[in-house]
N, CA, C and O atoms as a Maestro MAE file, in Angstrom:
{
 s_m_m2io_version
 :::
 2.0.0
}

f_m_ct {
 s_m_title
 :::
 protein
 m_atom[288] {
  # First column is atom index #
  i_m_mmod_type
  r_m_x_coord
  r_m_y_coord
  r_m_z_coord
  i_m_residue_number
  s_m_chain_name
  s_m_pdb_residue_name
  s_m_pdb_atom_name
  i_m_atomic_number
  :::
  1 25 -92.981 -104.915 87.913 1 A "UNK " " N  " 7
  2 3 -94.025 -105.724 87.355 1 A "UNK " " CA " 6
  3 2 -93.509 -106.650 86.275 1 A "UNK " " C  " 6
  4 15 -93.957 -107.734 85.900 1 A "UNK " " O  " 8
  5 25 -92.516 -105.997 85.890 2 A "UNK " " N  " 7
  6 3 -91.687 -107.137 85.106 2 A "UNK " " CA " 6
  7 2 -90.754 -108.168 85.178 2 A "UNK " " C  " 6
  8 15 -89.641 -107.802 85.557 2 A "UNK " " O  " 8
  9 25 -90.913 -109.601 84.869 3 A "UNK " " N  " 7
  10 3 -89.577 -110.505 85.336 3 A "UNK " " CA " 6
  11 2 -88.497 -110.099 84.497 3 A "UNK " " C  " 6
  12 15 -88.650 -109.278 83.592 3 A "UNK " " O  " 8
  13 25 -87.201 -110.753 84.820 4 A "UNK " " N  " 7
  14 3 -86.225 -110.512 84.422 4 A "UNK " " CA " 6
  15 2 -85.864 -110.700 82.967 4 A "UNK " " C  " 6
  16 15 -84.811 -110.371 82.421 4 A "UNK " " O  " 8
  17 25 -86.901 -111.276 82.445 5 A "UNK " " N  " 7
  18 3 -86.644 -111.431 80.660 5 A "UNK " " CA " 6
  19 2 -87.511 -110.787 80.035 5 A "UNK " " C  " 6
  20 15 -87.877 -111.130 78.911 5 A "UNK " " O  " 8
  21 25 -88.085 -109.516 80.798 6 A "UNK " " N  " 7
  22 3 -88.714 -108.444 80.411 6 A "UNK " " CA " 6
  23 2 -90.358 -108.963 80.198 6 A "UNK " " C  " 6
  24 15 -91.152 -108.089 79.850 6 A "UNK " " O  " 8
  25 25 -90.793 -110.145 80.368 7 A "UNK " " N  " 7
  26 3 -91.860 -110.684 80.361 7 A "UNK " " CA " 6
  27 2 -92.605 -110.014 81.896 7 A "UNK " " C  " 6
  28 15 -91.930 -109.800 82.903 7 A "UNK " " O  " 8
  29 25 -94.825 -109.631 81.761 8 A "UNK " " N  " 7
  30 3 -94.730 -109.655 83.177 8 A "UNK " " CA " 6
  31 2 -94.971 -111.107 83.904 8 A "UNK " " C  " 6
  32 15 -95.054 -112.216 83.376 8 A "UNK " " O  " 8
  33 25 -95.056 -110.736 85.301 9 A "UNK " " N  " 7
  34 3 -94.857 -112.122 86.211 9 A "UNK " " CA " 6
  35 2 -96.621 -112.677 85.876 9 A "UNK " " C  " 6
  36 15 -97.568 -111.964 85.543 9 A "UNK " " O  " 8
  37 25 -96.605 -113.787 86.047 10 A "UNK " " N  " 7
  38 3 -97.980 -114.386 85.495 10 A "UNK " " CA " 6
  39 2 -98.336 -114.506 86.915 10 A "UNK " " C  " 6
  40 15 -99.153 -115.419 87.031 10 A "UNK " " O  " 8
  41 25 -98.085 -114.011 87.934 11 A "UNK " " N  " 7
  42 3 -98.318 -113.973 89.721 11 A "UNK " " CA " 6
  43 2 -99.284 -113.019 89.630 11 A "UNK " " C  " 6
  44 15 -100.484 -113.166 89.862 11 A "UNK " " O  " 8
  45 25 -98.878 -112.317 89.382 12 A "UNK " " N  " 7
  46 3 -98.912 -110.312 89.318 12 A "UNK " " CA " 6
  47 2 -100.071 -110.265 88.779 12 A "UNK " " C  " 6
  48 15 -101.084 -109.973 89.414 12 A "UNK " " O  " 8
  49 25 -100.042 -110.653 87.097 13 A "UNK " " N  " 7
  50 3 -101.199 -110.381 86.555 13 A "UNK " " CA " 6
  51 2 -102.018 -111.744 86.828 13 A "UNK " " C  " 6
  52 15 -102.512 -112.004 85.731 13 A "UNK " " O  " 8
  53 25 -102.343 -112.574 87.587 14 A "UNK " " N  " 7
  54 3 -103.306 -113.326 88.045 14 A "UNK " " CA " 6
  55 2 -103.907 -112.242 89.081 14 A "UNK " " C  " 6
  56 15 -105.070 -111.843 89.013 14 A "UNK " " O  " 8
  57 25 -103.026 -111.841 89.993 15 A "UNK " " N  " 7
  58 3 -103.158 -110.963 91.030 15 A "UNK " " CA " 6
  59 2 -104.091 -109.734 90.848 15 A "UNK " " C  " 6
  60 15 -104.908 -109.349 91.684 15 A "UNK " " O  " 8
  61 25 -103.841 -109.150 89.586 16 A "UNK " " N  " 7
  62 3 -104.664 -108.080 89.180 16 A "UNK " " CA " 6
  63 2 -105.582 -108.363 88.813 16 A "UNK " " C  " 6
  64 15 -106.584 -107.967 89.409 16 A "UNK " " O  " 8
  65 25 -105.717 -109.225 87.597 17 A "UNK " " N  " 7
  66 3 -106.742 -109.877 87.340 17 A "UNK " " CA " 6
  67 2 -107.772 -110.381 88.032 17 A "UNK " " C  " 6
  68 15 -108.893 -110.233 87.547 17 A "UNK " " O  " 8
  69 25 -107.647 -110.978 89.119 18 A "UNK " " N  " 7
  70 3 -108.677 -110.908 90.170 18 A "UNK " " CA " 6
  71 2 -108.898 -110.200 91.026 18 A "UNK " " C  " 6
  72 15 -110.030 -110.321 91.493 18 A "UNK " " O  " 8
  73 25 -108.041 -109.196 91.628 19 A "UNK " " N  " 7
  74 3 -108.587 -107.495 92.386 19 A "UNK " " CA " 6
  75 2 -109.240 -107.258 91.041 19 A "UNK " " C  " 6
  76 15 -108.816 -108.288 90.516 19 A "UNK " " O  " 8
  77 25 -109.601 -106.966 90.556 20 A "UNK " " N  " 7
  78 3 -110.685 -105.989 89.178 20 A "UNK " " CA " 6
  79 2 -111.533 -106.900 88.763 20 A "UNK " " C  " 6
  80 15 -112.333 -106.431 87.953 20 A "UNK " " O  " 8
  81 25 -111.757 -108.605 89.114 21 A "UNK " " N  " 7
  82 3 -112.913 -109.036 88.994 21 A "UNK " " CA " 6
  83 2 -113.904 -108.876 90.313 21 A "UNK " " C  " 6
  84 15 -115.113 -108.655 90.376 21 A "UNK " " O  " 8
  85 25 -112.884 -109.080 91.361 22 A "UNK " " N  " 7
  86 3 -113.365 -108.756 92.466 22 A "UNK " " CA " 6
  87 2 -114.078 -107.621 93.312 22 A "UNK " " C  " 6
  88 15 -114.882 -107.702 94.241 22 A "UNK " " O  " 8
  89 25 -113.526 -106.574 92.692 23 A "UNK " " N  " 7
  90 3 -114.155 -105.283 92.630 23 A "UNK " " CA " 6
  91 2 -114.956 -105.192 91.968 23 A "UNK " " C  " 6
  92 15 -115.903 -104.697 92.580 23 A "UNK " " O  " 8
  93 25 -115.285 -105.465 90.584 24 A "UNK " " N  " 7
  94 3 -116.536 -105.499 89.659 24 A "UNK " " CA " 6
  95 2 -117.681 -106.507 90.050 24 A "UNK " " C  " 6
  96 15 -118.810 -106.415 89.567 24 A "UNK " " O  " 8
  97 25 -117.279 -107.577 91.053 25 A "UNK " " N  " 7
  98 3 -118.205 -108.657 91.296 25 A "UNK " " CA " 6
  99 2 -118.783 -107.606 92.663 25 A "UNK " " C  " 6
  100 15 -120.011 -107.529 92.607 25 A "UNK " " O  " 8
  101 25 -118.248 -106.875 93.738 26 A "UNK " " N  " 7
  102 3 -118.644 -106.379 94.571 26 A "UNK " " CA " 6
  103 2 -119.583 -105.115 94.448 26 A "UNK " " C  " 6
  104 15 -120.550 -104.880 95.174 26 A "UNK " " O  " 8
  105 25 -119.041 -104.202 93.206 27 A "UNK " " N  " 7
  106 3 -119.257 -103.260 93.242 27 A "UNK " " CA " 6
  107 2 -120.869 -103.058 91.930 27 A "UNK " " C  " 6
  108 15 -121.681 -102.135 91.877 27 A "UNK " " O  " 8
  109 25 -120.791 -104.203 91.153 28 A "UNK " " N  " 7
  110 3 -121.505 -104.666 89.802 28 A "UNK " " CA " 6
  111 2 -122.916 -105.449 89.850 28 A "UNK " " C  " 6
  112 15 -124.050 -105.251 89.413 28 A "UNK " " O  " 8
  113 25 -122.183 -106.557 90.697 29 A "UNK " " N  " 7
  114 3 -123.086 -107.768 90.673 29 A "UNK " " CA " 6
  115 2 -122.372 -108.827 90.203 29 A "UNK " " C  " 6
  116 15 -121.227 -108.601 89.811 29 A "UNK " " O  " 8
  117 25 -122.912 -110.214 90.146 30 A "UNK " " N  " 7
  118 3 -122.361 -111.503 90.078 30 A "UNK " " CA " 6
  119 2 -122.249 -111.674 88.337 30 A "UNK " " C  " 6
  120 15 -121.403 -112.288 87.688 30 A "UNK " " O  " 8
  121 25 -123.370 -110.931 87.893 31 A "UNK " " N  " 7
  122 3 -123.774 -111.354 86.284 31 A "UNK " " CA " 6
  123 2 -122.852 -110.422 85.323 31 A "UNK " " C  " 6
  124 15 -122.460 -110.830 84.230 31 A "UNK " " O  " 8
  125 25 -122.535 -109.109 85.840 32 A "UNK " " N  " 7
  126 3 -121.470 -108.035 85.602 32 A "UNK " " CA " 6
  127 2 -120.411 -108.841 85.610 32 A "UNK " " C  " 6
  128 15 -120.053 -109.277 84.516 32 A "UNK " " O  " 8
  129 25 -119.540 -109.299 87.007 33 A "UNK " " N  " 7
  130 3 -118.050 -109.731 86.784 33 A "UNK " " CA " 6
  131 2 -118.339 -110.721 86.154 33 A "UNK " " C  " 6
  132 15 -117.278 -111.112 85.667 33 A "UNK " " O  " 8
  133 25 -119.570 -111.731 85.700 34 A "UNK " " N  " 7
  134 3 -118.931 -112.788 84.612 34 A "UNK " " CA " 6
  135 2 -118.946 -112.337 83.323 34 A "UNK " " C  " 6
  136 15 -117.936 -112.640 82.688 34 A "UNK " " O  " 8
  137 25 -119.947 -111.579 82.617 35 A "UNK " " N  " 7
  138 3 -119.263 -111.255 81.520 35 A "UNK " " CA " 6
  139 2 -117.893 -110.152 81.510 35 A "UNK " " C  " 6
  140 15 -117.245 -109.933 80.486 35 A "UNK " " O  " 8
  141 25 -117.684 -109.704 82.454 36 A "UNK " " N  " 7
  142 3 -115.988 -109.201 82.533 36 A "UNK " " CA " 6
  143 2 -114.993 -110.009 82.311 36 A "UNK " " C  " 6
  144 15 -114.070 -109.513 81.667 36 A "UNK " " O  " 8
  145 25 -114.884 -111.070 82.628 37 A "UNK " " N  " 7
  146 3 -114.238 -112.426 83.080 37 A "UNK " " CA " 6
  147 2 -114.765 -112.775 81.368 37 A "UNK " " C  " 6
  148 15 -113.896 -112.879 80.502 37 A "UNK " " O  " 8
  149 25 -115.885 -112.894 81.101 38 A "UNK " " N  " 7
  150 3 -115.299 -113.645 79.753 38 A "UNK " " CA " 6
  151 2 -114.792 -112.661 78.592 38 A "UNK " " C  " 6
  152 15 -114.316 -113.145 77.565 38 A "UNK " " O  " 8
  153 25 -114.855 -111.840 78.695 39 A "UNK " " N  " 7
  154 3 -114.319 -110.707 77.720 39 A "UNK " " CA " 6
  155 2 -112.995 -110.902 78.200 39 A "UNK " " C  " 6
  156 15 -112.281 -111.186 77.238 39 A "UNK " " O  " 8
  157 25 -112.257 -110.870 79.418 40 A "UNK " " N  " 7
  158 3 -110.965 -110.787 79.714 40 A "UNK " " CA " 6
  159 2 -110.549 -112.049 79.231 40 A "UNK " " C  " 6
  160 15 -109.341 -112.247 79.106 40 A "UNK " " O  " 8
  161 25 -111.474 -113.055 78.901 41 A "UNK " " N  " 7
  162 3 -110.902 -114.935 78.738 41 A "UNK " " CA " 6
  163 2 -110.866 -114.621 76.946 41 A "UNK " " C  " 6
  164 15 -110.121 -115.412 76.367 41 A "UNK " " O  " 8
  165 25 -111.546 -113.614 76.042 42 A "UNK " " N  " 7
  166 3 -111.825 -113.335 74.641 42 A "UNK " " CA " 6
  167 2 -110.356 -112.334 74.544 42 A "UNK " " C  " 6
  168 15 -109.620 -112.535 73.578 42 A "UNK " " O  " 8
  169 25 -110.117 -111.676 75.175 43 A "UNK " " N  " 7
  170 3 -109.271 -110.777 75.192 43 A "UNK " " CA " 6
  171 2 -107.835 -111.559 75.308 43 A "UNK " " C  " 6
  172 15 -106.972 -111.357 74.454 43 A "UNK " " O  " 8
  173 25 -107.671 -112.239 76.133 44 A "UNK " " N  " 7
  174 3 -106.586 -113.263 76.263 44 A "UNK " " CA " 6
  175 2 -106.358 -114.015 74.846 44 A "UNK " " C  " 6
  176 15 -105.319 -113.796 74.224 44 A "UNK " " O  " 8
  177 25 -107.258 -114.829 74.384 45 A "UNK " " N  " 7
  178 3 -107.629 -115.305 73.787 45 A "UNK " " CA " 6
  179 2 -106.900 -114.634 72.195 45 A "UNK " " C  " 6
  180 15 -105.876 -114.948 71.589 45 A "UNK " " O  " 8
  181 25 -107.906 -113.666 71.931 46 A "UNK " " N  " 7
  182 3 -106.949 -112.872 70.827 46 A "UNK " " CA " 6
  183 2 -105.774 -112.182 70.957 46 A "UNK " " C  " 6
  184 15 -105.167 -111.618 70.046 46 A "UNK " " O  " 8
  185 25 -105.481 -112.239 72.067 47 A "UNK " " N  " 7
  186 3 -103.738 -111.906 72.442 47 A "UNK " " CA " 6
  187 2 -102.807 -112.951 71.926 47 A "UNK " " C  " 6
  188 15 -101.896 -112.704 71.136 47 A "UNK " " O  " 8
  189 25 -103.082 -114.141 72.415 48 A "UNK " " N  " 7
  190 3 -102.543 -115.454 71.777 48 A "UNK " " CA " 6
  191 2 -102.177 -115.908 70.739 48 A "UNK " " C  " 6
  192 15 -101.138 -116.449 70.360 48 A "UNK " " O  " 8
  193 25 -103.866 -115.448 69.922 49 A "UNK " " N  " 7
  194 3 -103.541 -115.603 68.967 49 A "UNK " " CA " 6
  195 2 -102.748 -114.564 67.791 49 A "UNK " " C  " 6
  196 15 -102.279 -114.913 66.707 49 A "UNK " " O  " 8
  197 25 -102.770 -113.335 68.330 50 A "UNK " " N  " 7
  198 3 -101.942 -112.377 67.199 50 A "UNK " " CA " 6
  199 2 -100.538 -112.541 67.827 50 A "UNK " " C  " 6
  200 15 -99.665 -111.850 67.301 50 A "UNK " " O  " 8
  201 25 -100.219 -113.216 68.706 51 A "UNK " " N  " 7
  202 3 -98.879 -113.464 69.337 51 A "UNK " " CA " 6
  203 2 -98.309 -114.905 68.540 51 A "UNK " " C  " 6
  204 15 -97.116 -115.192 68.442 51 A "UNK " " O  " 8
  205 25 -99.175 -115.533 68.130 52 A "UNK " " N  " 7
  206 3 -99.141 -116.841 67.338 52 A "UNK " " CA " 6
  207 2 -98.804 -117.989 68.155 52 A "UNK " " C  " 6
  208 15 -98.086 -118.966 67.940 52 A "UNK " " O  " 8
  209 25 -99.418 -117.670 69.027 53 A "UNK " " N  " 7
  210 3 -98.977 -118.683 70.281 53 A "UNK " " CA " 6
  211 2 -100.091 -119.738 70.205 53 A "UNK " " C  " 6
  212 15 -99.899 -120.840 70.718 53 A "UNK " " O  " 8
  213 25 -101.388 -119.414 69.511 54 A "UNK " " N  " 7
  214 3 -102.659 -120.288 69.488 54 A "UNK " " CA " 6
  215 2 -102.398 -120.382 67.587 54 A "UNK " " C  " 6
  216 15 -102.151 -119.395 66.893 54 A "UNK " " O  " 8
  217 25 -102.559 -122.056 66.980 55 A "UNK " " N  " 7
  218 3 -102.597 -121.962 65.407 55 A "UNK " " CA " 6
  219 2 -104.111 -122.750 65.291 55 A "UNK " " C  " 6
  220 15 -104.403 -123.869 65.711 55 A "UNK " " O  " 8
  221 25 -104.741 -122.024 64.760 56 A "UNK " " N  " 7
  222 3 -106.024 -122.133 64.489 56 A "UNK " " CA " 6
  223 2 -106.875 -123.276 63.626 56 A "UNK " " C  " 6
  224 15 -108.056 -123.620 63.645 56 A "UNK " " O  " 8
  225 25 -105.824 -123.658 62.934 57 A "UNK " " N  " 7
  226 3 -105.371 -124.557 61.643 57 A "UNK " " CA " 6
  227 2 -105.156 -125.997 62.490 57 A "UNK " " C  " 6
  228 15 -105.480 -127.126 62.121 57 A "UNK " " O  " 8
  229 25 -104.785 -125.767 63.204 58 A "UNK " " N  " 7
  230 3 -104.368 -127.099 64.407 58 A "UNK " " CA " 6
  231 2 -105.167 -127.687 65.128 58 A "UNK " " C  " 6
  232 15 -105.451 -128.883 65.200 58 A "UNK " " O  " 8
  233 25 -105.635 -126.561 65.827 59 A "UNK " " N  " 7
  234 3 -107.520 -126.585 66.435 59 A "UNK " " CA " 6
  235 2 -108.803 -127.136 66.011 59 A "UNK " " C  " 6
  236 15 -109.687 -127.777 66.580 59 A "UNK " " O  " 8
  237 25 -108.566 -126.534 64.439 60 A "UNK " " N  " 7
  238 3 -109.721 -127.364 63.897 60 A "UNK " " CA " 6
  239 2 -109.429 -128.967 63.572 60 A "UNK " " C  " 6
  240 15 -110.201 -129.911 63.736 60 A "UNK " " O  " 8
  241 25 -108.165 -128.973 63.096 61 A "UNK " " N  " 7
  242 3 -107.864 -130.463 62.601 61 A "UNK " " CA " 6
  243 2 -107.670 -131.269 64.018 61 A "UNK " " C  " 6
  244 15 -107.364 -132.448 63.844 61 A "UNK " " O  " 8
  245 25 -107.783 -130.879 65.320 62 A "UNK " " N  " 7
  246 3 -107.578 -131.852 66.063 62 A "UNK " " CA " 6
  247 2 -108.920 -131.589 66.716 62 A "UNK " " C  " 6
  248 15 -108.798 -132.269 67.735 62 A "UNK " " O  " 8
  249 25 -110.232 -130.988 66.789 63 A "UNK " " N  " 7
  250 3 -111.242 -130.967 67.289 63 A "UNK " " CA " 6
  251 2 -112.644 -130.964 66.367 63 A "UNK " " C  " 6
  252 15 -113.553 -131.782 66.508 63 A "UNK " " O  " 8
  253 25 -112.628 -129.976 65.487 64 A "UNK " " N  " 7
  254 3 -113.680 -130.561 64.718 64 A "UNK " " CA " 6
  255 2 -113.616 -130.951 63.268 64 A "UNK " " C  " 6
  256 15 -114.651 -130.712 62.647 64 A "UNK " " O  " 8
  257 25 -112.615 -131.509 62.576 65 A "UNK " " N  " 7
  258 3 -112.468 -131.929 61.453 65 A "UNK " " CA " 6
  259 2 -112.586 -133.451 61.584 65 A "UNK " " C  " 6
  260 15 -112.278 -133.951 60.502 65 A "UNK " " O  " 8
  261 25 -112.935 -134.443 62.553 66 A "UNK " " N  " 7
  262 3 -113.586 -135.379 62.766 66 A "UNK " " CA " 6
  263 2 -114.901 -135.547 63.104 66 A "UNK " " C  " 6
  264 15 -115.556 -136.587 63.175 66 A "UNK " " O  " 8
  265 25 -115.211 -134.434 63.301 67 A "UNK " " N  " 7
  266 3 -116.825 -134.969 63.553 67 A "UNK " " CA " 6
  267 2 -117.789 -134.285 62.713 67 A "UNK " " C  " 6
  268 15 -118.995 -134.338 62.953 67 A "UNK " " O  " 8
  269 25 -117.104 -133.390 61.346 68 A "UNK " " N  " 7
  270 3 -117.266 -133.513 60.537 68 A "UNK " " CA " 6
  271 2 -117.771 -134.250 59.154 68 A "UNK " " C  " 6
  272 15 -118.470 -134.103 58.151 68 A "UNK " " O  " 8
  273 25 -116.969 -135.076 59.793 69 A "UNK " " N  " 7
  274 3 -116.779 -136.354 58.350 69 A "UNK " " CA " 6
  275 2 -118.075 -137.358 57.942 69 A "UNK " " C  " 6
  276 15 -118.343 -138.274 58.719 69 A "UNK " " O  " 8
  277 25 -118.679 -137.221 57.018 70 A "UNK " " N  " 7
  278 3 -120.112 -137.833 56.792 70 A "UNK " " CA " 6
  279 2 -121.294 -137.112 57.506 70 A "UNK " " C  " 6
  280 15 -122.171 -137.784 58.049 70 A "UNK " " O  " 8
  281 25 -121.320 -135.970 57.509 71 A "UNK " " N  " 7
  282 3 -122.157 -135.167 57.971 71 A "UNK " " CA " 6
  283 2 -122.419 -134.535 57.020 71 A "UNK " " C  " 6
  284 15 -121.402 -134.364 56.347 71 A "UNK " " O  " 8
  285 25 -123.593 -133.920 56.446 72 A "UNK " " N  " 7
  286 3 -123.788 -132.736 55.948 72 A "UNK " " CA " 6
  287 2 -125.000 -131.939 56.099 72 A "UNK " " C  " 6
  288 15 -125.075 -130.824 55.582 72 A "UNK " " O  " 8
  :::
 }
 m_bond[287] {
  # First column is bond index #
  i_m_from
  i_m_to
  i_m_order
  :::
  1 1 2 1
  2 2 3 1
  3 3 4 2
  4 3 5 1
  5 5 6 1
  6 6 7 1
  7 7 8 2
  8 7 9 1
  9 9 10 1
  10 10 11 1
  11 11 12 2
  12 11 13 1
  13 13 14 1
  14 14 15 1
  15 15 16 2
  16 15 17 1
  17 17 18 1
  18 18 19 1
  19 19 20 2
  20 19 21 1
  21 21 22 1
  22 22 23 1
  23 23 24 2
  24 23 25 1
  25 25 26 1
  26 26 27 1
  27 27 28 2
  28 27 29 1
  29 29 30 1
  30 30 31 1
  31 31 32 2
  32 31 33 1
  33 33 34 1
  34 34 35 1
  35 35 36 2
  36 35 37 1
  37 37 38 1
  38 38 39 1
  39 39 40 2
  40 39 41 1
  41 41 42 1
  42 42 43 1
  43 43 44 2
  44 43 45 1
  45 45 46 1
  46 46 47 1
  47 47 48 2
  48 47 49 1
  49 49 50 1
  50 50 51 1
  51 51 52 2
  52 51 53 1
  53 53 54 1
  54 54 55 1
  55 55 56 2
  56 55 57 1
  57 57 58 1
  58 58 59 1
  59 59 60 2
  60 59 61 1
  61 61 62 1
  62 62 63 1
  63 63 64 2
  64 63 65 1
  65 65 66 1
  66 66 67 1
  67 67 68 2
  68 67 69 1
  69 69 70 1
  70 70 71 1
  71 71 72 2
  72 71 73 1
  73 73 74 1
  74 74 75 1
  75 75 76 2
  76 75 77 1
  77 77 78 1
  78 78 79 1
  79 79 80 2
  80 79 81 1
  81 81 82 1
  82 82 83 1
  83 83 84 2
  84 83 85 1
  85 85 86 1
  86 86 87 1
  87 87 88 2
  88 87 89 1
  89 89 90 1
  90 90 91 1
  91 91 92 2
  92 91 93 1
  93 93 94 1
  94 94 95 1
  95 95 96 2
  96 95 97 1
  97 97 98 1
  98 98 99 1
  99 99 100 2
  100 99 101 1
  101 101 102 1
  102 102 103 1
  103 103 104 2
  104 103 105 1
  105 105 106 1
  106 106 107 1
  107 107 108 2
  108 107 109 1
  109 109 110 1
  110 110 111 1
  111 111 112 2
  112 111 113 1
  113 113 114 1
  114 114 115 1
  115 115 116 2
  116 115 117 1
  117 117 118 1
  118 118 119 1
  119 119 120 2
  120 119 121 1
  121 121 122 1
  122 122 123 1
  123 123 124 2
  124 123 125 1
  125 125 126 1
  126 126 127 1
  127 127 128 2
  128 127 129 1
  129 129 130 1
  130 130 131 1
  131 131 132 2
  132 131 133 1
  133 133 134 1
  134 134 135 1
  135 135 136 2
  136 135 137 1
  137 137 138 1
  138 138 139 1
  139 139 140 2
  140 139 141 1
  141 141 142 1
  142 142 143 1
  143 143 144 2
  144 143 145 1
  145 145 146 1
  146 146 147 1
  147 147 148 2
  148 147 149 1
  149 149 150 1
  150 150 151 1
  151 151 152 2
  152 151 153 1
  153 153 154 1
  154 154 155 1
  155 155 156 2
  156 155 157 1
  157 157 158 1
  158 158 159 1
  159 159 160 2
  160 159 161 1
  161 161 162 1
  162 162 163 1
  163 163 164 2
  164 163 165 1
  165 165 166 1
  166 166 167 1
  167 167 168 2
  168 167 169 1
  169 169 170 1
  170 170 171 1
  171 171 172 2
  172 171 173 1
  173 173 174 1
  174 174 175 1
  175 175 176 2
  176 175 177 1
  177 177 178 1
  178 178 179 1
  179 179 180 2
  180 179 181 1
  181 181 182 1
  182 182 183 1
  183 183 184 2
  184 183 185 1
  185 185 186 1
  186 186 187 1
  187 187 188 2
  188 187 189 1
  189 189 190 1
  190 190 191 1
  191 191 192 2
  192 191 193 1
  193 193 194 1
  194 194 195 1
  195 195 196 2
  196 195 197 1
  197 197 198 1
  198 198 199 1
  199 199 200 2
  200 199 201 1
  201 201 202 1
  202 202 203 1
  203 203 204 2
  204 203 205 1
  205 205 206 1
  206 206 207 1
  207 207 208 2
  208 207 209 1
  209 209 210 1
  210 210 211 1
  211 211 212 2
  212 211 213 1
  213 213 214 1
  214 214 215 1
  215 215 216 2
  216 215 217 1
  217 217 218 1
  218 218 219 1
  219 219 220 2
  220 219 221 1
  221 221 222 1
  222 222 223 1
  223 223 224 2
  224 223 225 1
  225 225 226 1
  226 226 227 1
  227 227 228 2
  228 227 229 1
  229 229 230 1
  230 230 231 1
  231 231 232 2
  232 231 233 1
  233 233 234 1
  234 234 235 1
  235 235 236 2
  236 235 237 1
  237 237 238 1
  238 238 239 1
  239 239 240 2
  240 239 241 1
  241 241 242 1
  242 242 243 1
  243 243 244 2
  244 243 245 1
  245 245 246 1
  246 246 247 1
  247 247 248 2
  248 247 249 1
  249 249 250 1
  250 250 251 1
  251 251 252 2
  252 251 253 1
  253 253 254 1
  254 254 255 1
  255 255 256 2
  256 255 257 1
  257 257 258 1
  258 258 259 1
  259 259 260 2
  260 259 261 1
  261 261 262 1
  262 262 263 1
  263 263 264 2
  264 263 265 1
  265 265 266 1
  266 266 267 1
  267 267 268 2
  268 267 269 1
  269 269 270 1
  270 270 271 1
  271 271 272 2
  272 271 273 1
  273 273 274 1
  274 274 275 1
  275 275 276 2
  276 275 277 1
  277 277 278 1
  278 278 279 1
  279 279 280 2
  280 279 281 1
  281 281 282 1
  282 282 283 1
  283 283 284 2
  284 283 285 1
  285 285 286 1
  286 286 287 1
  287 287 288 2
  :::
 }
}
């Protein structure tokens, strides 16, 4: 399950990742696997960021620190 630089394959876990939405969409309902799917997209999400791979500081200054400006 692991590539060769000890990372796993992003194949694999796409792969899993959708057998276990797919099963939860079959076995759940449609409204079940989407909030699965977004908890797994929140979950990702804060993986990123305690990995420091997402800077938060960056995000705001390039998305909402302009539309900000003369607003209050």
């Amino acid at each position: 399950m692991e590539g060769s630089n000890g990372n796993w394959n992003p194949k694999l876990v796409g792969i899993l990742v959708g057998l276990a939405l797919g099963a939860i969409l079959v076995f759940a309902g449609t409204l079940n696997a989407f909030f699965v799917a977004l908890l797994v997209l929140a979950g990702w999400l804060v993986g990123k960021y305690s990995a420091g791979e997402i800077d938060l500081d960056d995000l705001y200054d390039r998305y909402l620190r302009g539309r900000t400006k003369g607003h209050r």
